[in-house]
TORDO-788355 format. One line per 10 residues: number of its first residue (from 1); their letters; for each residue x, y, z of C-alpha. Coordinates in nm, 4 decimals. Example, Ala and Ser with C-alpha at 12.3 -4.5 7.8 and 13.67 -1.06 7.14 Angstrom:
1	AS	1.2300 -0.4500 0.7800  1.3670 -0.1060 0.7140
***
This chain:
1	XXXXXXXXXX	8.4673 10.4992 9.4186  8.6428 10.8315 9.2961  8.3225 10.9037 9.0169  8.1160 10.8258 9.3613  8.3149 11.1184 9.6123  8.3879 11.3390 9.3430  7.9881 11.3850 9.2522  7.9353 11.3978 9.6114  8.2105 11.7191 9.6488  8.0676 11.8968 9.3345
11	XXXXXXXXXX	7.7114 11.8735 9.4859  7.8551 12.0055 9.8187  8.0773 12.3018 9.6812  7.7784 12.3620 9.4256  7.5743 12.4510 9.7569  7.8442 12.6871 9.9189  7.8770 12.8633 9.6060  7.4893 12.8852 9.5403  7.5238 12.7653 9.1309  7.3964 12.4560 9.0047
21	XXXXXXXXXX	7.5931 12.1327 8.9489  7.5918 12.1846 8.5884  7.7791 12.4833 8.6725  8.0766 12.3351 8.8304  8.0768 12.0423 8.5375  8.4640 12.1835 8.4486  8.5714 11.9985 8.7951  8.4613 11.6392 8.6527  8.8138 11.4842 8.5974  8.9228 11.6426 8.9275
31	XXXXXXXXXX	9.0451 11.5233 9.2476  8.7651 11.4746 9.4844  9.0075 11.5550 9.7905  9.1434 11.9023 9.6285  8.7342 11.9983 9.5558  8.7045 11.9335 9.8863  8.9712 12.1290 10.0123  8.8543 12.4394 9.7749  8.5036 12.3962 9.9165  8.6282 12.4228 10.2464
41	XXXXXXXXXX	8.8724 12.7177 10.1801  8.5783 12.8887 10.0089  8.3594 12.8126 10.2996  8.5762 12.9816 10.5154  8.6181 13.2772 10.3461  8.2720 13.3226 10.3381  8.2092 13.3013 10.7060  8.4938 13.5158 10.7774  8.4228 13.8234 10.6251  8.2975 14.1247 10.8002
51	XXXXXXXXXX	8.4115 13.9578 11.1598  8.4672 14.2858 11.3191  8.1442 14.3603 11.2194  7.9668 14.0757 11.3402  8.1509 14.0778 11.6943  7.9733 14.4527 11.7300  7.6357 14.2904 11.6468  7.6899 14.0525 11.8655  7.8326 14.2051 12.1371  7.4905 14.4210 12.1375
61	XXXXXXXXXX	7.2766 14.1000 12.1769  7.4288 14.0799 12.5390  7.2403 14.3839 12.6099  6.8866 14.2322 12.5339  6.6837 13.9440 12.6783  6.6605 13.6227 12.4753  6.2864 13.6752 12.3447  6.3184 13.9885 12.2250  6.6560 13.8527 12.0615  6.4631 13.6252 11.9100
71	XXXXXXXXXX	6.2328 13.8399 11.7687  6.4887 14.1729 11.5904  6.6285 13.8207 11.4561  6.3699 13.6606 11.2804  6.1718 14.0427 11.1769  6.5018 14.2396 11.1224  6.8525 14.0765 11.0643  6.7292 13.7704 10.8788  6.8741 13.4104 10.8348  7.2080 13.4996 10.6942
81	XXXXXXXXXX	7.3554 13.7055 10.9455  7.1866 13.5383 11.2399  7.4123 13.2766 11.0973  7.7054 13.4897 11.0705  7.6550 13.6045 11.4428  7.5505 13.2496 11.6179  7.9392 13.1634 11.6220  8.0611 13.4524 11.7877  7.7585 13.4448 12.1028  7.7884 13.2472 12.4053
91	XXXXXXXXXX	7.7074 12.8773 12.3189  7.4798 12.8609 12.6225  7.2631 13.2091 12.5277  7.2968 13.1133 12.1251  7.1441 12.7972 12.2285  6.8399 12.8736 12.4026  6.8006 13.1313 12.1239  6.7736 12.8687 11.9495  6.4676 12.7040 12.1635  6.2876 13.0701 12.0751
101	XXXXXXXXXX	6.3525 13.1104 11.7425  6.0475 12.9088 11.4879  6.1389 12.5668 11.3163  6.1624 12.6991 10.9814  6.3396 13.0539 11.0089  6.5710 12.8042 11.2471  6.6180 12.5962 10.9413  6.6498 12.8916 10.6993  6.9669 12.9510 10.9545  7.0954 12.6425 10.9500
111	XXXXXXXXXX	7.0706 12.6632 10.5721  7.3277 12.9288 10.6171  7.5620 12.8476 10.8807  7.8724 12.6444 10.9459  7.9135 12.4178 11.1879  8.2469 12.4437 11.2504  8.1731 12.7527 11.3950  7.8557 12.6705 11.5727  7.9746 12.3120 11.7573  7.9769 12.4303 12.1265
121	XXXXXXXXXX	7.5935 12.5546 12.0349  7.4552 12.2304 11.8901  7.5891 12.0306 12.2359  7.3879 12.2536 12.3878  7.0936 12.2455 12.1442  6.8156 11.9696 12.3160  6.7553 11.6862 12.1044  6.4136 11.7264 12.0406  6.4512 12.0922 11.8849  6.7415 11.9042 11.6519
131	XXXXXXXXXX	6.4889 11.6482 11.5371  6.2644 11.8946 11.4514  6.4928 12.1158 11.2255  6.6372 11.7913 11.0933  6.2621 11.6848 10.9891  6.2251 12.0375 10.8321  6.5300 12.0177 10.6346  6.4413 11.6986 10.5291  6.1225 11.7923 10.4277  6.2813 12.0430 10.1531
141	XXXXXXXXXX	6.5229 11.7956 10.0237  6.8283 12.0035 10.1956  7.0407 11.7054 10.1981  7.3697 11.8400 10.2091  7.3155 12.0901 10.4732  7.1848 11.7662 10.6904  7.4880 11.6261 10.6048  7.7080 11.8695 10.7387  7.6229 11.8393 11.0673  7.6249 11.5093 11.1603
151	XXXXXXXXXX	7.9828 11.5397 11.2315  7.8760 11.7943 11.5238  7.5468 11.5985 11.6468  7.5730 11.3281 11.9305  7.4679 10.9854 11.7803  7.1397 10.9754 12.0486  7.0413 11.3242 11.8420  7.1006 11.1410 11.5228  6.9290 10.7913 11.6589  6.6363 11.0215 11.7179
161	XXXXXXXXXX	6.6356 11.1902 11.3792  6.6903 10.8303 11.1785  6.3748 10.7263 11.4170  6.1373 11.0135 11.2993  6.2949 11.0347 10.9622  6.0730 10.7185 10.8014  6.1968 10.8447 10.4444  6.4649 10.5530 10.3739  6.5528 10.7864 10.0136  6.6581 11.0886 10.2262
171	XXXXXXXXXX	6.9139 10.8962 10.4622  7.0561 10.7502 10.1753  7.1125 11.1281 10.0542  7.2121 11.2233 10.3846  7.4462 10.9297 10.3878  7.6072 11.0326 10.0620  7.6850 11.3890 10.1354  7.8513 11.3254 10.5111  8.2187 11.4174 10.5398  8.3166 11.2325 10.7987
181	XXXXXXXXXX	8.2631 10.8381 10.6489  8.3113 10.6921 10.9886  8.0348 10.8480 11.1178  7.8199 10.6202 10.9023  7.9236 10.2773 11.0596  7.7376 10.4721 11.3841  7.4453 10.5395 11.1717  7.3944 10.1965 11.0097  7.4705 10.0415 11.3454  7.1533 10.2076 11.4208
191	XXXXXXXXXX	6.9457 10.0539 11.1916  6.7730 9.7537 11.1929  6.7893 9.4529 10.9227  6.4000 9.5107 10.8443  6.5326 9.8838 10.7420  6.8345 9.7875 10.5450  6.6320 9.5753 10.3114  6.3474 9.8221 10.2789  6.6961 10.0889 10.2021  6.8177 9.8163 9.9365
201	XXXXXXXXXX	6.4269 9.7530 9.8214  6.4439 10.1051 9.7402  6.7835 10.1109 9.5792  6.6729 9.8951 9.3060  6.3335 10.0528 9.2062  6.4488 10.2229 8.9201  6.2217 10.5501 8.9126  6.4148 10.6121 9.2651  6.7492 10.6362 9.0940  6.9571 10.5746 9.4291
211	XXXXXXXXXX	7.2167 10.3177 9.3587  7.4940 10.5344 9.3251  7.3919 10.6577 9.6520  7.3417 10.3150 9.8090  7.6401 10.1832 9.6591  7.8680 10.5015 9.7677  7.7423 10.4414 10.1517  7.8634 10.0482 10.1596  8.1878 10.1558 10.0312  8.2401 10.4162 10.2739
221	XXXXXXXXXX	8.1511 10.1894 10.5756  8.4304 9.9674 10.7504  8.5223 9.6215 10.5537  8.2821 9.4309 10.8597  7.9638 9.6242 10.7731  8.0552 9.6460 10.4100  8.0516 9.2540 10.3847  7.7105 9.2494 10.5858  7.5233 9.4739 10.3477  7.6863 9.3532 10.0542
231	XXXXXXXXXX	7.5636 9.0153 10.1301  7.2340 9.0660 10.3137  7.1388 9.2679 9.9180  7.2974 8.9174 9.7846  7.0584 8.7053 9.9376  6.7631 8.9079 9.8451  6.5788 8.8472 9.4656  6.7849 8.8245 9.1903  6.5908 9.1304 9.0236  6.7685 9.3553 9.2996
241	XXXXXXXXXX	7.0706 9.2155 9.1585  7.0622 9.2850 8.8200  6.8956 9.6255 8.9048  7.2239 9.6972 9.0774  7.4197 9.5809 8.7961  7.2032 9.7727 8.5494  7.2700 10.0587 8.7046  7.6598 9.9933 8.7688  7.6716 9.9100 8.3880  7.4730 10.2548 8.2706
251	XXXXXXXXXX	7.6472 10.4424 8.5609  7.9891 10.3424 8.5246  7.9798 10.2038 8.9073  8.1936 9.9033 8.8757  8.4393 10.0431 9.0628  8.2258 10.0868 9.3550  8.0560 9.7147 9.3174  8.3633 9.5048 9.3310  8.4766 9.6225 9.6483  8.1692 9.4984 9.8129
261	XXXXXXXXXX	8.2375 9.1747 9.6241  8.5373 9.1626 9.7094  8.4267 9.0660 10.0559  8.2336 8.8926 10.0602  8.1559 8.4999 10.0832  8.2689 8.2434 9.8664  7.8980 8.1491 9.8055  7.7446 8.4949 9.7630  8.0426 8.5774 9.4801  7.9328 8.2957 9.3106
271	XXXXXXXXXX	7.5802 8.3837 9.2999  7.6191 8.7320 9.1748  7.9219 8.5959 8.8942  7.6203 8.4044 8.7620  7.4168 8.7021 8.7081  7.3139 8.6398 8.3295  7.4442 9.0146 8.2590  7.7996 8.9203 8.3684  7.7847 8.6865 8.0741  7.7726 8.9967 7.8457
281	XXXXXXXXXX	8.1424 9.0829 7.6831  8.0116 9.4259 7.6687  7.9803 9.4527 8.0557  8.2978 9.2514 8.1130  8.4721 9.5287 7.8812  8.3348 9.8056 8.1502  8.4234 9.6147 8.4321  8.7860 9.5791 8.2836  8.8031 9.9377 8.2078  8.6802 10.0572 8.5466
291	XXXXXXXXXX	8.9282 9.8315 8.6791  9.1903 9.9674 8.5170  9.1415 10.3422 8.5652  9.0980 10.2940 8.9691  9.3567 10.0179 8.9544  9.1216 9.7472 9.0910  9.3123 9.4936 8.9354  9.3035 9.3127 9.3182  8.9171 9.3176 9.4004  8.8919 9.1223 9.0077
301	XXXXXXXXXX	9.1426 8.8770 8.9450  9.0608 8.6698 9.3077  8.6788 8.6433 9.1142  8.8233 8.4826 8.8488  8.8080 8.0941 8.9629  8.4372 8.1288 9.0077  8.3454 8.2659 8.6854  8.1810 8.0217 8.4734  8.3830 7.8812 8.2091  8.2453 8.0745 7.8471
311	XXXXXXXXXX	8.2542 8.3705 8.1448  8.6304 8.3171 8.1735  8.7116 8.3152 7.7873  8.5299 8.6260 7.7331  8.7084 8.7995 7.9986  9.0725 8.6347 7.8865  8.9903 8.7412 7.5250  8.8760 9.0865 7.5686  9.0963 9.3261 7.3493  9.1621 9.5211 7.6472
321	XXXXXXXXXX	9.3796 9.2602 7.8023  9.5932 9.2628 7.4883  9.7699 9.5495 7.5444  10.1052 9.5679 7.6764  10.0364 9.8893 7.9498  9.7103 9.7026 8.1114  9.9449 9.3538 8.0867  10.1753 9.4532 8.3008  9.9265 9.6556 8.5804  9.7703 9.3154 8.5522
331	XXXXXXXXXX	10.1085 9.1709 8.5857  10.1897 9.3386 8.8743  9.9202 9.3513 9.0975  9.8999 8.9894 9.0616  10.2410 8.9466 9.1937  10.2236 9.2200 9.4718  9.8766 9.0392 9.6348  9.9904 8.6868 9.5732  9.7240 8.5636 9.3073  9.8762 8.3592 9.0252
341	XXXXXXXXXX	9.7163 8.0770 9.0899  9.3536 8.2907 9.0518  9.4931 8.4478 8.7733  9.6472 8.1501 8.5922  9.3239 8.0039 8.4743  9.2683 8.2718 8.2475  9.6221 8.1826 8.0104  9.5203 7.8375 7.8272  9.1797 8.0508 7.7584  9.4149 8.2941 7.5547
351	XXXXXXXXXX	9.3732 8.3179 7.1670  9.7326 8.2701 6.9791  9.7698 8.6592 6.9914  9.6875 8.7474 7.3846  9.9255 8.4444 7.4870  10.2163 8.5792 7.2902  10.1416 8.9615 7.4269  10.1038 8.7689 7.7688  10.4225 8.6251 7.7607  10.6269 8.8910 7.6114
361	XXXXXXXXXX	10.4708 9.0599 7.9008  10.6101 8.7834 8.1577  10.9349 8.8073 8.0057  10.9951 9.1160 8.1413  10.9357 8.9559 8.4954  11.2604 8.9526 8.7752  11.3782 8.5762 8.8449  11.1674 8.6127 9.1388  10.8676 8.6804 8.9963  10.9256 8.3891 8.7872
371	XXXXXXXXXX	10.9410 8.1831 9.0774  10.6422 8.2662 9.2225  10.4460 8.1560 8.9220  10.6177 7.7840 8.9428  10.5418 7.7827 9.2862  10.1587 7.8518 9.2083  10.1799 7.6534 8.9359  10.3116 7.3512 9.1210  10.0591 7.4207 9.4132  9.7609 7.4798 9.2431
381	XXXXXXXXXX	9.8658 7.1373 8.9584  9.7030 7.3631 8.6519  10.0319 7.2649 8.3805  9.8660 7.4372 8.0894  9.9611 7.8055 8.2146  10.3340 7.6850 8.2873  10.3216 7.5228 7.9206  10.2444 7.8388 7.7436  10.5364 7.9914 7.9052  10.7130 7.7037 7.8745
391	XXXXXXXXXX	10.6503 7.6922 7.4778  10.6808 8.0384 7.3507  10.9241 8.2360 7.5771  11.2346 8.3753 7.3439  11.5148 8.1422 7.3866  11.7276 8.4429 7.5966  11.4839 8.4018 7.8525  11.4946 8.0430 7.8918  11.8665 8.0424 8.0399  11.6124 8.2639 8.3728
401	XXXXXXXXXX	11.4171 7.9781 8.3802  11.6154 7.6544 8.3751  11.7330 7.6389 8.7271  11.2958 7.6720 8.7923  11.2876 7.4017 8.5467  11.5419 7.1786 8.7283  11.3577 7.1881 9.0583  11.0133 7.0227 8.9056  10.9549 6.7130 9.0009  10.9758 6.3816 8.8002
411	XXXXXXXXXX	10.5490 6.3656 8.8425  10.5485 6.7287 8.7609  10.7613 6.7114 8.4021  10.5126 6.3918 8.3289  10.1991 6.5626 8.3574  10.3930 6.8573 8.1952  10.4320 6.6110 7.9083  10.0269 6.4873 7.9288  9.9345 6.8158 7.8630  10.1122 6.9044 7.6063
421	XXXXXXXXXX	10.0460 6.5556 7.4483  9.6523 6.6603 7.5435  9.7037 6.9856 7.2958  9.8866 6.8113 7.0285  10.2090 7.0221 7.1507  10.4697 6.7312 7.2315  10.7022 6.7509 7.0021  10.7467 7.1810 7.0604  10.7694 7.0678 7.4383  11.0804 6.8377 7.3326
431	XXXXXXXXXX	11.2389 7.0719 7.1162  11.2007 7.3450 7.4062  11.3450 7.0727 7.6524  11.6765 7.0579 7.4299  11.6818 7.4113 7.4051  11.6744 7.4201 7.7905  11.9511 7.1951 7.8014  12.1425 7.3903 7.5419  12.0948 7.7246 7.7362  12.2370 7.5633 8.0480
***
C-alpha cells in the first residue's frame, strides 16, 4: 500500500504547491508520511503569511452589511484572499457570506482555502449550499480539494453529496485523496450493494484506469468492510478478476491485493488462486517481490495450501526464494505468525539447490524455533518437510535436534521411514539415524 499513499501525497502536495506531478517525481522513493508532513508544513506557511494584514481586512468587513460584502468580494478582492480572510471572520457572518456569494466564485474559494482554518464556518454552512459547491468541484475534476474537506463536513452533508454525486469515478478519486481513512468506512457505509458493484464494474473497465484507486480505498477501510468488498468483487465475473490482476501485475499493486485476500473466505481465496494468470511464474515473481519490499511475507504464505499444485512448484522454485536475505524474512515471519504448517508444503517442492539454501537457512534457527516446526510437522502429518531437514542438516546441528527427535512417536519415525522409502532415500535416513545416535 506505500506505492498507493505515496502517489496519493505527491498528487496532494503537487496541488498546494501549484506544479504538476511530474514535477515532484524526485519524492518517488519517499516516505508517504514525511510528504505528508511537508505538505502540511508548506500549507501552513502559506496560509499564514500576511496575518496582520488579513486581520485589518477583515476587521473592516464588520463595518459593512453581508451583501455588499459579498459583492467588493467577488468584483474586488478575488478568490485568494477571500480565502485568506474567511478564517479570521466570525463563523456565523463568514457563513451566511457564504449563502451570498455565487456557486462557482464559492468554489474558486474553496479551491484556495484550508479547512483547518475554516471548520467552525462549514458547521455553519447549510447542507444544500455544500452539495452544490461539492457538485461544482466535482464537475472540474477538483478531486483533492473535495477531499480535503470531508474531514470537516458532517456525514448527512456528505450522504447528500454521495446522493447527487451519480459519478461512481469521482468518489473513487475523492476516496483516494481523503486524509482521514476512517472517514471512509462512514462513506461506504453509505452506499448501497447495487453502487459498490457498479464502483467495482467501473474499476475493471480498462479505459477508466481506476484500480489503483479502487484498490487503495479497500485497503484503507477497517478489516470488516475490507473483507465485504473484497469478496462481494470475488463473486462477480471472472473478467473483473483478472482485470484487477492485470492491472496489479502492470501496476505493481500486489501489495495492495493481498491484503484484501488476506481476508477473506476460504472459498473466495480459492477462486481468485485459480485465476489462470496466477499460474504465470512471471506474476508469481512480482508478487514475491512486492512481498518482500512491504514485508508481506504474512498476507502470502497462509495462501499457500490452496494454490494448485504446478502453482506451488513455481512459487517454491522461483530464484527469488533462493537467496539467503529473503530466506530468512521468509523464515521469520513464518515463525512470528505461527504458519509452518502453511509454509511447509512448499519444501519437498524444492529443487536440490533451494532445499540446501533452505536448510542452511533453518540451521540458523534457536532450539525453539526448531520445535515449532516438529510440532507443525507432527500436527499437520506432512513427513517430507521434516525429512529434508532431517537428511541434509550439517552434522553440528543435529546434536539441536536429537532431543526433538527423541520425542517422535514410534508411528511418527515409521511413516518417517515410508517416506523416505517413497523417495528412494532409506538408506541416507539410516545413516542420519546413527549419526543422531552418535551426536547424543
Amino acid at each position: 500500500m506505500s506505492r498507493l499513499a505515496r502517489k496519493a501525497e505527491i498528487l496532494k502536495l503537487a496541488r498546494v504547491l501549484g506544479v504538476g506531478e511530474s514535477d515532484l517525481a524526485y519524492l518517488s522513493n519517499s516516505d508517504p508520511a514525511s510528504i505528508r508532513e511537508f505538505r502540511e508544513q508548506a500549507s501552513a506557511r502559506l496560509f499564514d503569511a500576511d496575518e496582520a494584514r488579513l486581520r485589518r481586512v477583515a476587521a473592516a468587513s464588520k463595518l459593512l452589511p453581508v451583501p455588499l460584502i459579498a459583492l467588493i468580494a467577488e468584483h474586488v478582492f478575488g478568490a485568494l484572499l477571500c480565502a485568506r480572510v474567511a478564517g479570521l471572520i466570525a463563523p456565523d457572518r463568514a457563513a451566511e457570506l457564504a449563502q451570498r456569494l455565487r456557486v462557482g466564485f464559492l468554489a474558486d474559494v474553496t479551491l484556495e482555502i484550508d479547512p483547518r482554518h475554516v471548520r467552525e464556518v462549514i458547521k455553519r454552512i447549510p447542507t444544500a449550499r455544500i452539495v452544490e459547491v461539492a457538485l461544482e468541484l466535482a464537475k472540474r475534476g477538483e478531486f483533492v480539494t473535495l477531499a480535503r474537506f470531508v474531514d470537516y463536513v458532517s456525514t448527512d452533508a456528505i450522504k447528500a453529496v454521495m446522493e447527487k454525486l451519480t459519478d461512481n469515478a469521482a468518489l473513487l478519486h475523492v476516496a483516494f485523496f481523503v486524509e482521514d481513512k476512517s472517514r471512509l468506512n462512514d462513506l461506504v457505509g453509505l452506499l448501497p450493494e447495487a453502487r459498490i458493484k457498479d464502483i467495482i464494474f467501473l474499476a475493471a473497465d480498462e479505459s477508466q484506469d481506476l484500480w489503483s484507486e479502487a484498490l487503495a480505498l479497500m485497503n484503507d477501510v477497517s478489516p470488516a468492510l475490507r473483507k465485504r468488498l473484497g469478496e462481494l468483487a470475488a463473486t462477480l465475473d471472472e473478467s473483473i478478476l483478472m482485470s484487477m490482476a492485470r492491472s496489479a501485475q502492470a501496476k505493481g499493486l500486489w501489495s495492495a491485493v493481498l491484503p484484501i485476500v488476506g481476508v477473506m473466505a476460504t472459498p473466495h481465496q480459492r477462486r481468485l488462486l485459480q485465476l489462470p494468470v496466477l499460474n504465470d511464474e512471471g506474476v508469481l515473481d512480482s508478487i514475491v517481490k512486492a512481498v518482500d519490499v512491504d514485508h508481506l511475507w504474512e498476507a502470502l504464505i497462509p495462501l499457500v495450501p490452496m494454490m494448485q499444485g504446478d502453482q506451488q512448484s513455481r512459487l517454491a522454485n522461483l530464484p527469488m526464494l533462493r537467496e539467503s536475505r529473503v530466506l530468512d524474512a521468509v523464515l521469520k515471519a513464518t515463525d512470528v505468525h505461527g504458519l509452518w504448517s502453511q509454509l511447509l508444503p512448499l519444501v519437498p517442492l524444492m529443487n536440490d539447490d533451494g532445499q540446501q539454501r533452505l536448510v542452511l537457512a533453518a540451521e540458523k534457527l534457536s532450539d525453539a524455533t526448531f520445535g515449532r516446526i516438529f510440532d507443525a510437522v507432527q500436527a499437520s502429518r506432512t513427513w517430507s518437510p521434516l525429512l529434508v531437514l532431517l537428511l541434509r542438516t550439517r552434522e553440528d546441528v543435529r546434536a539441536r535436534i536429537a532431543p526433538l527427535v527423541a520425542r517422535l512417536s514410534p508411528d511418527s519415525a515409521r511413516l518417517i521411514a515410508q517416506e523416505a522409502e517413497r523417495i528412494g532415500a532409506l538408506d541416507r535416513l539410516e545413516k542420519f539415524w546413527v549419526s543422531l545416535a552418535n551426536a547424543k
